[in-house]
C-alpha positions in Angstrom: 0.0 0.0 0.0 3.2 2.5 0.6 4.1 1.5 -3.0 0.9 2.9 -4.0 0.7 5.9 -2.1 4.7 7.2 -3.6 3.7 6.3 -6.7 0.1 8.3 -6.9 1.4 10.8 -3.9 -0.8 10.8 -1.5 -0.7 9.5 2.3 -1.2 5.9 2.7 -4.4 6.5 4.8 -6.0 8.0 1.8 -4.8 5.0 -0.5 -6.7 2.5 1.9 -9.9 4.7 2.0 -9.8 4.8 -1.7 -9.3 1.5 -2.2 -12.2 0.9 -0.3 -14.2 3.2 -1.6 -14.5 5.6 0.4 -16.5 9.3 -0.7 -14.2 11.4 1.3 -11.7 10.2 -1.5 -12.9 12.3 -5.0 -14.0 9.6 -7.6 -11.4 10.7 -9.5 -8.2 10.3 -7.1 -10.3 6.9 -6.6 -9.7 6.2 -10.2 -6.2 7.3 -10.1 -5.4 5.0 -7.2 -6.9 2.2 -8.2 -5.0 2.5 -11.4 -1.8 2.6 -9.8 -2.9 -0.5 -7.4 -3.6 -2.5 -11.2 -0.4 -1.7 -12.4 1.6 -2.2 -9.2 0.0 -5.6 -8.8 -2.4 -5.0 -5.8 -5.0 -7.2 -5.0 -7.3 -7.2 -2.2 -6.8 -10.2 0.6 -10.8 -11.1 0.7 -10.0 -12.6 4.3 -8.4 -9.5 5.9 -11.2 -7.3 4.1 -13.6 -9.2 5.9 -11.9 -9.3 9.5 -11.3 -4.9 9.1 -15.0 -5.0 8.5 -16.0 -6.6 12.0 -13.2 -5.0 13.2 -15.1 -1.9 12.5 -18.2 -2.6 13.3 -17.5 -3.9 16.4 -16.8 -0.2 16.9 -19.2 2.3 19.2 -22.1 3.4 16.8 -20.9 7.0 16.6 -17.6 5.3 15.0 -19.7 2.7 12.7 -19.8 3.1 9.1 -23.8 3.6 8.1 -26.6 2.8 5.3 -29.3 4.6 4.1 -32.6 3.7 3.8 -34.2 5.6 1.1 -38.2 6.1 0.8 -39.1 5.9 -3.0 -42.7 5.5 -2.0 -45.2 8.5 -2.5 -46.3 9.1 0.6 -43.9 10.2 3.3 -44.4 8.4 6.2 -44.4 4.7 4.1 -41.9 3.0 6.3 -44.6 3.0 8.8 -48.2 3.1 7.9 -48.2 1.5 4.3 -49.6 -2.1 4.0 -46.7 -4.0 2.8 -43.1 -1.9 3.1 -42.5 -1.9 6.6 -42.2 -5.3 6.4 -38.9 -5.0 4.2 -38.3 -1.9 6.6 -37.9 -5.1 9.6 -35.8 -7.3 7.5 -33.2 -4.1 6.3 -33.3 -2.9 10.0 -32.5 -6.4 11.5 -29.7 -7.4 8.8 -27.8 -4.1 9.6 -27.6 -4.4 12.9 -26.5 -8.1 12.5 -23.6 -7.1 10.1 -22.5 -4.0 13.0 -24.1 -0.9 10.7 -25.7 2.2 11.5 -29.7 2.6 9.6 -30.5 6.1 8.4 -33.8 6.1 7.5 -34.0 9.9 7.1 -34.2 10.0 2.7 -37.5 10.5 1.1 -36.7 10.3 -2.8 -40.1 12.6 -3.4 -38.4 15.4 -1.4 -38.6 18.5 -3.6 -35.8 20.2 -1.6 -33.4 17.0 -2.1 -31.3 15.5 -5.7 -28.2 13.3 -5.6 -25.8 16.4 -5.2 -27.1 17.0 -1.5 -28.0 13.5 -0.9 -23.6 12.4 -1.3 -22.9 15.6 0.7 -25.2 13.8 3.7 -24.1 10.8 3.1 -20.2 12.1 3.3 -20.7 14.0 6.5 -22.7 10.8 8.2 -20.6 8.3 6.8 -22.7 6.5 5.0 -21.3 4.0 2.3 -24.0 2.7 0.8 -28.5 3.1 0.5 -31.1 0.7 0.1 -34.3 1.8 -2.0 -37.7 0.7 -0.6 -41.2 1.9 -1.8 -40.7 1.7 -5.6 -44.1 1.1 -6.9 -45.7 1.5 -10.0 -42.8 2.7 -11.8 -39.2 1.1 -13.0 -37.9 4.7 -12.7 -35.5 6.6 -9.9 -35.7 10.2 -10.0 -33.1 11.4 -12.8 -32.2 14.5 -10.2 -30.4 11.4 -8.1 -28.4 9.8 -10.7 -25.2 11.7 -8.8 -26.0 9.3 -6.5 -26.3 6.5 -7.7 -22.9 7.1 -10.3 -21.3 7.4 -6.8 -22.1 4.8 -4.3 -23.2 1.3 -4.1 -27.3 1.2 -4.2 -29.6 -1.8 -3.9 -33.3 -2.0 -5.0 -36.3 -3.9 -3.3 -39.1 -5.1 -4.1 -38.7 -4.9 -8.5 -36.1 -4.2 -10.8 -35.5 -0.8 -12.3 -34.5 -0.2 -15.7 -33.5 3.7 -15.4 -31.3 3.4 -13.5 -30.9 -0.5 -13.6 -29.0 -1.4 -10.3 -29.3 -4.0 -8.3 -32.4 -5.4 -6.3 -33.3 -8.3 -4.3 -37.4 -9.3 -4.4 -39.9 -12.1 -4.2 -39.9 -14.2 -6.9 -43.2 -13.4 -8.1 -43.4 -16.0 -10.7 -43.1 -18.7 -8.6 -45.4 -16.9 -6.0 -48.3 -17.1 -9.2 -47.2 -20.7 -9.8 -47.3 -21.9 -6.8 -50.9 -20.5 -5.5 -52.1 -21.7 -9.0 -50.8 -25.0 -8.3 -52.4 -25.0 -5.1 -55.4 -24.2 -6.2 -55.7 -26.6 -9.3 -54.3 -29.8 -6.1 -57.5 -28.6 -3.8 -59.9 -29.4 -6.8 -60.4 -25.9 -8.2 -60.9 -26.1 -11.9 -61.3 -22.4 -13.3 -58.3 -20.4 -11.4 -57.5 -17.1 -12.0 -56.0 -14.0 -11.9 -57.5 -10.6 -11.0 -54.5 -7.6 -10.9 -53.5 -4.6 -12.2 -52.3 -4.4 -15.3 -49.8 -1.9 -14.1 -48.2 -4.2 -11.5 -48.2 -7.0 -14.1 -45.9 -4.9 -16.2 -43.9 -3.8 -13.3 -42.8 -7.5 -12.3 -42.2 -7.9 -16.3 -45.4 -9.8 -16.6 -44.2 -12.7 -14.0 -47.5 -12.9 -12.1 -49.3 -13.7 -15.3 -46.3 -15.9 -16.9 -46.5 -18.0 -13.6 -50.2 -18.0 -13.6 -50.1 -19.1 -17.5 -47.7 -22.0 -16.9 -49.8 -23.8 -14.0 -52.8 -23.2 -16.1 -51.1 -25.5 -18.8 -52.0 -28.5 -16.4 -56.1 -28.2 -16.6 -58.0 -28.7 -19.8 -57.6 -25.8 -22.8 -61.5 -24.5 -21.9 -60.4 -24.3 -17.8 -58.0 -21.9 -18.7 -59.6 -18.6 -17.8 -58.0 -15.2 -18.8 -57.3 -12.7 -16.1 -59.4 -9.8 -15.2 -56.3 -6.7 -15.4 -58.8 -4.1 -15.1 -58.5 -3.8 -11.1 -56.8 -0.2 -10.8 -55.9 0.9 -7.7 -59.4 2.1 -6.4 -61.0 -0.2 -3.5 -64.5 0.0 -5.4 -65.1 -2.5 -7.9 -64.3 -1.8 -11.0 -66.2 -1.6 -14.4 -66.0 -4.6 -15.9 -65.6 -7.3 -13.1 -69.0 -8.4 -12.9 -69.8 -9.1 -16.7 -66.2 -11.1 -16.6 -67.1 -12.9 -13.6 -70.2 -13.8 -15.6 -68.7 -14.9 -19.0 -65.6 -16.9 -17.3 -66.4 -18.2 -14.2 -63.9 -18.5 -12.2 -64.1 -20.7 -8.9 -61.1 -19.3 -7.5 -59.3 -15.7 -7.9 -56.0 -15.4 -7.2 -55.2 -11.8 -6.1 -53.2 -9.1 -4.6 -56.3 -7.2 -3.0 -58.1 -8.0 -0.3 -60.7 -5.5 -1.4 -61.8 -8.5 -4.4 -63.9 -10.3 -1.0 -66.2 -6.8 -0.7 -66.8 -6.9 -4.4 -67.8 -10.5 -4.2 -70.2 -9.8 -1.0 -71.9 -7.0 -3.4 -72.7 -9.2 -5.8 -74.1 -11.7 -2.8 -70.9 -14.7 -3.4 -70.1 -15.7 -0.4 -66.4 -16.9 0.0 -65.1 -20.0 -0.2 -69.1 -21.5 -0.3 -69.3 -19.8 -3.8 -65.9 -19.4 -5.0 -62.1 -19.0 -3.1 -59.7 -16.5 -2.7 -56.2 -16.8 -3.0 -53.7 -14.0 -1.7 -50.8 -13.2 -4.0 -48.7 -11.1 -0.9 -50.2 -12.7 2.2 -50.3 -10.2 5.2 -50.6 -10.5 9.2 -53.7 -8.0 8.7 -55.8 -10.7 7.1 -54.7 -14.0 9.0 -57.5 -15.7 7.9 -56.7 -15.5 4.4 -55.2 -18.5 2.2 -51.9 -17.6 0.1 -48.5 -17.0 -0.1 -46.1 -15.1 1.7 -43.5 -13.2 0.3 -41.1 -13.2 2.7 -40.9 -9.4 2.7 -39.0 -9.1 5.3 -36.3 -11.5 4.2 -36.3 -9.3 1.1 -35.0 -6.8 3.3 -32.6 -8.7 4.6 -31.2 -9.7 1.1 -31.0 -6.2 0.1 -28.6 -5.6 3.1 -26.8 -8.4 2.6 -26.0 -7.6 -0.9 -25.3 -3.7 -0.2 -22.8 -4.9 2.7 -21.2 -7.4 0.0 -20.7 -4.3 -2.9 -19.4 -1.6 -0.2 -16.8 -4.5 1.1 -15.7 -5.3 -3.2 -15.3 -1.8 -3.3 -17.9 -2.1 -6.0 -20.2 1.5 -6.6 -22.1 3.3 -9.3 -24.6 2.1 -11.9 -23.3 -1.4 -12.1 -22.5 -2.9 -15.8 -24.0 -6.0 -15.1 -26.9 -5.6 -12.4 -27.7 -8.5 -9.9 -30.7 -10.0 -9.1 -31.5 -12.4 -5.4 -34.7 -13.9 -5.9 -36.7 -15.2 -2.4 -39.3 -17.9 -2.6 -42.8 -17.9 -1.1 -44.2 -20.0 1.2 -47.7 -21.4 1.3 -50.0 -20.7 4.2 -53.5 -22.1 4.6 -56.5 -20.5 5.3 -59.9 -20.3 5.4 -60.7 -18.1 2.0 -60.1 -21.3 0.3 -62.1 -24.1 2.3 -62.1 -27.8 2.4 -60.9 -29.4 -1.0 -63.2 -29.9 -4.0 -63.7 -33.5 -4.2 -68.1 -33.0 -3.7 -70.6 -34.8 -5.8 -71.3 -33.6 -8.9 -74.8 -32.5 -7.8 -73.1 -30.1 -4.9 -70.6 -29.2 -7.8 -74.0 -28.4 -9.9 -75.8 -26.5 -7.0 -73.0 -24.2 -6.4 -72.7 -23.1 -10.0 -76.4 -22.2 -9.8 -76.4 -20.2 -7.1 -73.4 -18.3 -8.9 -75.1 -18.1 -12.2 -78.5 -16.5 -10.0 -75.9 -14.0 -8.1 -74.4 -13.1 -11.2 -77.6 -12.3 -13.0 -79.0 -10.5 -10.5 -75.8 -8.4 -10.6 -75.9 -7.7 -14.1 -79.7 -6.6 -13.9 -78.6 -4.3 -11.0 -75.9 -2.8 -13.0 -78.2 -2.4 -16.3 -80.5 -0.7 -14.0 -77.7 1.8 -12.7 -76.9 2.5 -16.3 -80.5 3.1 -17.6 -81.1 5.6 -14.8 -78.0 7.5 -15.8 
């Protein structure tokens, strides 16, 4: 490391930081350095990297290097009153403090007063060496005004990938999560499963809800094979739409990401499972009683971390080349939104689908009613 530092002139305190990394360093001194380390034959010993870093965070926590957890969801106050982050919030809180860093959780990307520029001055003076993005929703899009930030440290992404910039993300493997519930569905004697979801969202998780949906559905007969209603938005009323589909495909069980699809049923006077089973997509502690799959959010978080910590100690930052990608499985968890398996007579089988087709009508006269007295 002396070599280094004659050859470049600098201290050898400011060689190490900059081979590590490190913003007090300017990128471009980092560049020089690491040059001079290439061409000098310096590689780093993965082992003694590793023992420094406990080393350090075995440090008081006004000494400990830090990570930034960044809000990229709309509303302010996500990490703590939205239905789903906080779980990732638990997982990236409890993996930093495992690996001995320091949690700022004190960045919200929809901050008109903030951009990159003021964002790698904070992080400098709090030395923090790396940020974790959580909230991202229905976008694949980080501010541009942060790109300074993410050209200059290590960044990972939950929850989906992001194409502008594309960096790095851990999330729940939401093809398998479709595939799986589908799967489950088809094994409890459910013939006509199917999905009800945004369109949006779809698109967001590069269609793998509907892939994983499309390739259980492969196992029941060509005419079981019901399309999925995409028309959900985001509102909590029903939408247009559902009704007359609900009509013309029939579906006995909806797999979904919305608990709001059981009040739409109860309009329409289908009582759930009796009439036709619900299947959560992103299975929550709000709803216990729910069938589905959960998707680990938590251990998302934990990834995220893990994978952050793993780039900071590489010496790896900026948009990476090459992004990476750590998938986490779902787990099934029964409930009672998806009752006892079909194996009934064929005459219960028959009396169920009458009572459905007599909700259903009814429904439809209602709504042809609503529209006439437009």
């Amino acid at each position: 490391m002396m070599d280094i530092a004659r050859a470049v002139g600098v201290s050898k305190n400011t060689v190490s930081l900059a081979l590590r990394n490190d913003p007090q360093i300017p990128q471009a001194r980092r560049e020089e350095i690491g040059e001079a380390a290439k061409r000098l034959g310096y590689t780093k010993n993965a082992v003694v990297g590793q023992l420094m870093a406990q080393l350090r965070g075995g440090k008081t926590a006004t000494a400990r290097s830090g990570l930034a957890l960044v809000n990229a969801n709309e509303d302010p106050d996500a990490f703590r009153r939205h239905p789903t982050i906080p779980t990732y919030v638990e997982g990236c809180r409890r993996q930093a403090a495992a690996q001995g860093y320091t949690l700022d959780e004190d960045f919200w990307l929809h901050d008109p007063a903030m951009n990159g520029a003021r964002l790698c001055q904070i992080f400098n003076a709090r030395n923090i060496r790396g940020a974790v993005i959580v909230g991202l929703m229905r976008t694949d899009q980080l501010p541009a005004r942060f790109r300074l930030l993410w050209g200059t440290y290590p960044c990972v992404v939950t929850g989906s990938r992001t194409s502008d910039p594309a960096l790095s993300f851990a999330c729940a493997d939401h093809h398998s999560l479709a595939l799986q519930a589908c799967q489950r569905a088809i094994h409890r004697g459910y013939r006509r499963p199917a999905l009800v979801l945004d369109r949006t969202i779809d698109e967001l998780v590069e269609h793998r809800f509907s892939a994983g949906m499309a390739i259980a559905q492969r196992d029941l007969p060509p005419d079981c094979r019901v399309p999925g209603f995409y028309e959900s938005g985001e509102s909590r009323a029903m939408p247009p739409g559902f009704v007359e589909w609900l009509e013309r495909e029939r579906p006995d069980a909806i797999l979904s990401l919305y608990h709001s699809v059981r009040t739409w049923l109860k309009e329409i006077g289908l009582e759930v499972p009796r009439d036709i089973a619900l299947i959560q997509l992103e299975r929550r502690a709000d709803h216990p009683d729910w069938s589905g799959m959960d998707q680990h959010n938590d251990i998302v978080g934990e990834a995220a971390v893990e994978m952050l910590i793993g780039m900071i100690l590489k010496g790896e930052y900026g948009i990476p080349r090459f992004p990476r990608a750590t998938l986490i499985g779902g787990s099934w968890v029964p409930g009672s939104t998806t009752g006892l398996p079909l194996n009934a007579a064929g005459w219960q089988l028959q009396e169920r689908e009458a009572r459905v087709e007599q909700r259903l009508k009814f429904a439809l006269q209602q709504l042809a009613r609503q529209t006439l007295g437009k």
